[in-house]
C-alpha positions as CSV (number, residue, x, y, z in Angstrom):
1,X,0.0,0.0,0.0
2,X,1.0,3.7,-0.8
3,X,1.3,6.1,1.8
4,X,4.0,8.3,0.2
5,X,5.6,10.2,-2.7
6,X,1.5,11.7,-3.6
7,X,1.6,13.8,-7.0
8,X,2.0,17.4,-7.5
9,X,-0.2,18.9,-10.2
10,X,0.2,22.2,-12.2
11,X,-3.5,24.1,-11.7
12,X,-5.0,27.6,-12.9
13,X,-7.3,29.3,-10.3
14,X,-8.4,32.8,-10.9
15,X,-5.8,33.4,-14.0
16,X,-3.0,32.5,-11.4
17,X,-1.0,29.1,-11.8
18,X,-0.3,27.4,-8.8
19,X,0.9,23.7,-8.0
20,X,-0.6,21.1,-5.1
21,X,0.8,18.6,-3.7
22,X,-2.2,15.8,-3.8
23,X,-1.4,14.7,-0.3
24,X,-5.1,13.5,-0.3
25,X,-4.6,11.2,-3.1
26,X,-2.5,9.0,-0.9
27,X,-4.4,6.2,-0.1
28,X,-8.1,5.9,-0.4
29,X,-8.3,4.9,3.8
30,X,-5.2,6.9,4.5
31,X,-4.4,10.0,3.5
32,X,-3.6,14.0,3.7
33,X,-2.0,15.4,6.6
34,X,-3.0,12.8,9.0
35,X,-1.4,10.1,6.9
36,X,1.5,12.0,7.5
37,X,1.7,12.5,11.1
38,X,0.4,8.6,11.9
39,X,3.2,7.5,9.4
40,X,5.5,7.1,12.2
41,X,2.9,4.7,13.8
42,X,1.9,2.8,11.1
43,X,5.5,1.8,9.9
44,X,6.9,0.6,13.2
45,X,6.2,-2.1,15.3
46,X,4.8,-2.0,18.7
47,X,4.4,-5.0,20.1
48,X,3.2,-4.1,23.8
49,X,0.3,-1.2,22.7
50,X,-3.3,-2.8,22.2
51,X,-5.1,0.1,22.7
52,X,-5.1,4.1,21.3
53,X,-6.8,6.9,23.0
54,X,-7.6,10.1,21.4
55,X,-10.0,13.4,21.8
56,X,-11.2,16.0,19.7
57,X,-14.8,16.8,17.5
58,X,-17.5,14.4,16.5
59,X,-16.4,14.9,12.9
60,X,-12.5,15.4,13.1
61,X,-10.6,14.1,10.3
62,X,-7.8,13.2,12.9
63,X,-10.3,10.5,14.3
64,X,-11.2,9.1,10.9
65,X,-7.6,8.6,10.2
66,X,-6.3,7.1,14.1
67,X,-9.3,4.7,13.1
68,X,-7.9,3.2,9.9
69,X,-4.6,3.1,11.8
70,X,-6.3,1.3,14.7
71,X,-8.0,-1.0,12.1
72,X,-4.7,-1.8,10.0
73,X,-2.3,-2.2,13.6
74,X,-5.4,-4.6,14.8
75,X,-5.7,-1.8,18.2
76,X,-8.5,-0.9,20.1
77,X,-9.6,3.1,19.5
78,X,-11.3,5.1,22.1
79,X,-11.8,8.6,21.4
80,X,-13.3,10.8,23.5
81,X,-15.7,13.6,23.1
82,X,-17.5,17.1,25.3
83,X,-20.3,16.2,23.1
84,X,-22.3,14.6,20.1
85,X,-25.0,16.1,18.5
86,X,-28.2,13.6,18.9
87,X,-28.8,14.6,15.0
88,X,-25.7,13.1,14.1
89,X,-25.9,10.2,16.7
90,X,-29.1,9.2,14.5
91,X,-28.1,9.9,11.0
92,X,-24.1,9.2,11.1
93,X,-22.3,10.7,8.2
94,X,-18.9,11.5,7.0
95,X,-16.0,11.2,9.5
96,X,-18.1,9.8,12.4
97,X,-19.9,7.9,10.4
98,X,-16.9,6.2,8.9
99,X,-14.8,5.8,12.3
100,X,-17.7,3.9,13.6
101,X,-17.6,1.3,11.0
102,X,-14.1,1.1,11.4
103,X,-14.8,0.1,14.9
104,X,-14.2,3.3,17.1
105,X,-15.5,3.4,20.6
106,X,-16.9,6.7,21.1
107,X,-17.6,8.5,24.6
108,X,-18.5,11.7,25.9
109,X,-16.6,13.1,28.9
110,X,-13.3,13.8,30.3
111,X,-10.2,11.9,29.3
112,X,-8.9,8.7,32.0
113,X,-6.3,10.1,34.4
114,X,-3.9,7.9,33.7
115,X,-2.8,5.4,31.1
116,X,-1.7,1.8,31.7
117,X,2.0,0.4,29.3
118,X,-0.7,-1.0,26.8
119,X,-2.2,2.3,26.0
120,X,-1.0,4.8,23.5
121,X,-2.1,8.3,23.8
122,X,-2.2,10.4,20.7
123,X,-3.6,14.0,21.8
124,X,-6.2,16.4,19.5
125,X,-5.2,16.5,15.9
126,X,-1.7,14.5,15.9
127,X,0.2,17.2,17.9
128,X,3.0,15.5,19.1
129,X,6.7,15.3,17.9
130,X,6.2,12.0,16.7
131,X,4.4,13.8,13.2
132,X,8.0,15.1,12.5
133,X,8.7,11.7,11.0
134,X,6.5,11.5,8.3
135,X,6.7,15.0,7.4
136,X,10.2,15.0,6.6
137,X,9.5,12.6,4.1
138,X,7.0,14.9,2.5
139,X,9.6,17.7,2.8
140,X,12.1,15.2,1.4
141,X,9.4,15.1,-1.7
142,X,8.9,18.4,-2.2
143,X,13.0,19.1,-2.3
144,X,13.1,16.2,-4.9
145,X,10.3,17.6,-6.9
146,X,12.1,21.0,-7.1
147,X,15.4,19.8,-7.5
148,X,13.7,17.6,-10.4
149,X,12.5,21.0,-12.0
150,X,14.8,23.3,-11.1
151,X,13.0,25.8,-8.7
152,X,14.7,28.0,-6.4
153,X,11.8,30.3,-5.8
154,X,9.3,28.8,-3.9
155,X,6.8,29.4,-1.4
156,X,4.9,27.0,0.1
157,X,0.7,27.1,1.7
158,X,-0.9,24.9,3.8
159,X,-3.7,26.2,6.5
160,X,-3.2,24.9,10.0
161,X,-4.9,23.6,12.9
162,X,-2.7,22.5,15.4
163,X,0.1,23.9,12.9
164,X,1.7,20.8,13.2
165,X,2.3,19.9,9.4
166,X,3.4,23.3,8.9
167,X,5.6,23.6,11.4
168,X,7.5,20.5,10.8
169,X,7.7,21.5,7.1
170,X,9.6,25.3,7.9
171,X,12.2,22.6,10.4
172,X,13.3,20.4,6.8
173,X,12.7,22.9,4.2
174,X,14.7,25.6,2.7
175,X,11.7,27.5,1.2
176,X,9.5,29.5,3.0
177,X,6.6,27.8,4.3
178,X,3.3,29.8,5.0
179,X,0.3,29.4,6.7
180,X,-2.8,30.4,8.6
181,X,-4.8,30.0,11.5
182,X,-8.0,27.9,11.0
183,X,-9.1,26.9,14.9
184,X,-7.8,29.2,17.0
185,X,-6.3,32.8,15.9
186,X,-2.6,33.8,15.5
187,X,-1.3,33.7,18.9
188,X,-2.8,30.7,19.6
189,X,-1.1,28.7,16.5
190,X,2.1,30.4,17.8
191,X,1.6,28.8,21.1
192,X,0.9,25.6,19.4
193,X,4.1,25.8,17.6
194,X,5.9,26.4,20.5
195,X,5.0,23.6,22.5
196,X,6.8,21.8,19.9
197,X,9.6,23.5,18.8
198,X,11.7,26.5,19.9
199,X,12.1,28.5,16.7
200,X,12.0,28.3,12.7
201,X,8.4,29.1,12.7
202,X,6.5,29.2,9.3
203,X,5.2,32.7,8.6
204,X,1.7,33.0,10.0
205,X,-0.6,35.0,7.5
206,X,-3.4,37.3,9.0
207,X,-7.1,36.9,8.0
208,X,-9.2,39.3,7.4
209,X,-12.1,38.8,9.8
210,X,-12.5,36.5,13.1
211,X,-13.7,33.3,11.8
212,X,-15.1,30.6,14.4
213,X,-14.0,27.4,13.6
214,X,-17.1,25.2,12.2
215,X,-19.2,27.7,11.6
216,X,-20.8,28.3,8.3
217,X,-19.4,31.5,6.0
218,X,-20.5,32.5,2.0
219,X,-17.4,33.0,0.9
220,X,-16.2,29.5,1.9
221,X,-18.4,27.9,0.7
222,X,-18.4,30.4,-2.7
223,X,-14.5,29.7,-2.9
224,X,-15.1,25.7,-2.9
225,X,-17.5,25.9,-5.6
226,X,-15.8,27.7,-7.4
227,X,-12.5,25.7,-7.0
228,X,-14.1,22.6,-8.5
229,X,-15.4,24.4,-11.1
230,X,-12.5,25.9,-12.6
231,X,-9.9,23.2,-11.1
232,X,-11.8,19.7,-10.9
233,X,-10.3,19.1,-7.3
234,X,-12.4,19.1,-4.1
235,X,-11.0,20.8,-0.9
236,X,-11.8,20.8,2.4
237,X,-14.0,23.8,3.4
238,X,-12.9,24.0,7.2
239,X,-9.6,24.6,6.5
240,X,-9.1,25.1,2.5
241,X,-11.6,27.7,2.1
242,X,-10.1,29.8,4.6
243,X,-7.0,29.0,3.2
244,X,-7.0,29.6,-0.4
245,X,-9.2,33.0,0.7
246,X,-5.8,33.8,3.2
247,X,-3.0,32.6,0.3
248,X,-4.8,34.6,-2.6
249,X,-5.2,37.6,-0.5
250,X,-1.5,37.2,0.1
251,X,-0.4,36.2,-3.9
252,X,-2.3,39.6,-4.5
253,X,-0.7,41.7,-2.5
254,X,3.1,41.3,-3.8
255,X,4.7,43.4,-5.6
256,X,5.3,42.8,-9.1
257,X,9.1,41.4,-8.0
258,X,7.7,39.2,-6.0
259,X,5.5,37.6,-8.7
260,X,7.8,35.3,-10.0
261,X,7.9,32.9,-7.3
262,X,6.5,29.6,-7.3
263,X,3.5,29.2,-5.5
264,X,2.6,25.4,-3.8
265,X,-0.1,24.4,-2.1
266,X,-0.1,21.3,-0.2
267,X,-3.7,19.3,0.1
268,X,-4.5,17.7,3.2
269,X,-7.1,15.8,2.7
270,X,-9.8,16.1,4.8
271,X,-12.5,15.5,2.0
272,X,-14.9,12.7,3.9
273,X,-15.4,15.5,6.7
274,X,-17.1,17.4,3.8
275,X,-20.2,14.8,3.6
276,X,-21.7,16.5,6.5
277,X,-20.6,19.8,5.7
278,X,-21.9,20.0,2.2
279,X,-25.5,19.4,3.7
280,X,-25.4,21.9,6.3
281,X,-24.2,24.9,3.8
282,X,-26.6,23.5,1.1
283,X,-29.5,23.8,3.1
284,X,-28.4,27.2,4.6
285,X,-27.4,28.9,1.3
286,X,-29.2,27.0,-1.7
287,X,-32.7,27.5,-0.5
């Protein structure tokens, strides 16, 4: 199975060329991001864990992908949850839906105290030092790929949550590596980075309004129509619609010396956590 080396594709959005790195064409079960920061888990061998516990949203893509891992490693997954809606409880869809069937026990409280030597802990959205491993081999691609083509001017998007990817990417790349703040705002990415590393931070680009992560905007869900009209690809709208509106905002400001950089944006998945989505912005803005 393929959990590596995903394509990079040459696109036109808005009369601008950019490239994307397919990281959600991985693997059907595992892919984007996640796939990424499990890597480390699902390549070695650990013979005394039996069981993973996580936390986080009903619908986060983090919990889809520690199921498949869970599934594949044969573990037990217990993932733990302030609450979920009794709407979605009845009629499962997308990520929940999917991490059910892939045998997730799902509870609603705090976290246990303490864990026993057969229990491996894996905290909200794969923040942990542990993701450096795989994403140094997706740095590692990109550096191939431009090596490959001869770029030397590159910059690099991706929109964070925990920032983790992103982070990881400034450490073992020589390109710039920009982002932007999708859960919590600035200074609470820059926290998040910091729990992890020291310094090297990727260069945190300001939105233009206070968005509140999950809730329904326009011009998100404007930006992902129009993306896969013009582009054939489908992106995430809790993180890529935010994104692209922060990375266009930020193409459009250079100055005309500044043009002639590469521009790459790298997809992380997160597509099945659009099921549910989909229906809630349909039914708010197409009736």
């Amino acid at each position: 199975m393929n959990y590596t080396n995903s394509p990079i594709e040459k696109i036109n959005f808005n009369n601008q060329e950019y490239f994307v790195k397919r990281d959600d064409l991985l693997n059907p079960n595992f892919s984007g991001n996640k796939a990424r920061k499990f890597y480390y888990y699902l390549i070695n061998d650990f013979p005394n864990i039996k069981k993973v516990i996580s936390h986080g949203s009903s619908q986060s893509n983090a919990m889809y992908s520690l199921s498949v891992l869970c599934k594949l490693k044969n573990w037990q997954f217990d993932y733990y949850v302030e609450h979920t809606a009794s709407f979605l409880k009845e009629n499962p869809i997308g990520n929940y839906k999917y991490a059910l069937e892939n045998g997730m026990n799902i509870f609603e409280g705090k976290l246990p105290d303490s864990f026993n030597k057969e229990t491996l802990f894996i905290s909200e959205g794969g923040a942990l030092k542990e993701a450096s491993f795989g994403i140094e081999i997706l740095a590692n691609e990109i550096k191939e790929w431009t090596k490959e083509n001869n770029i030397k001017n590159l910059k690099i998007f991706l929109p964070s949550g925990t920032g983790t990817t992103a982070l990881y990417l400034q450490k073992y790349l020589p390109f710039e590596v920009l982002t932007c703040a999708c859960v919590g705002d600035e200074e609470y990415l820059k926290k998040q980075f910091l729990q992890l590393e020291k310094d090297n931070f990727p260069t945190i680009l300001r939105r233009e309004k206070k968005y509140h992560f999950g809730k329904l905007y326009k011009e998100f869900y404007e930006i992902h129509k129009e993306f896969k009209k013009q582009t054939n690809i489908e992106f995430d709208l809790l993180y890529d619609s935010l994104g692209w509106l922060c990375f266009e905002k930020h193409i459009n400001s250079l100055k005309n010396e500044e043009k002639n950089y590469i521009f790459l944006y790298i997809h992380q998945g997160g597509v099945i956590g659009n099921l549910s989505m989909i229906e809630r912005y349909k039914y708010k803005y197409d009736n």
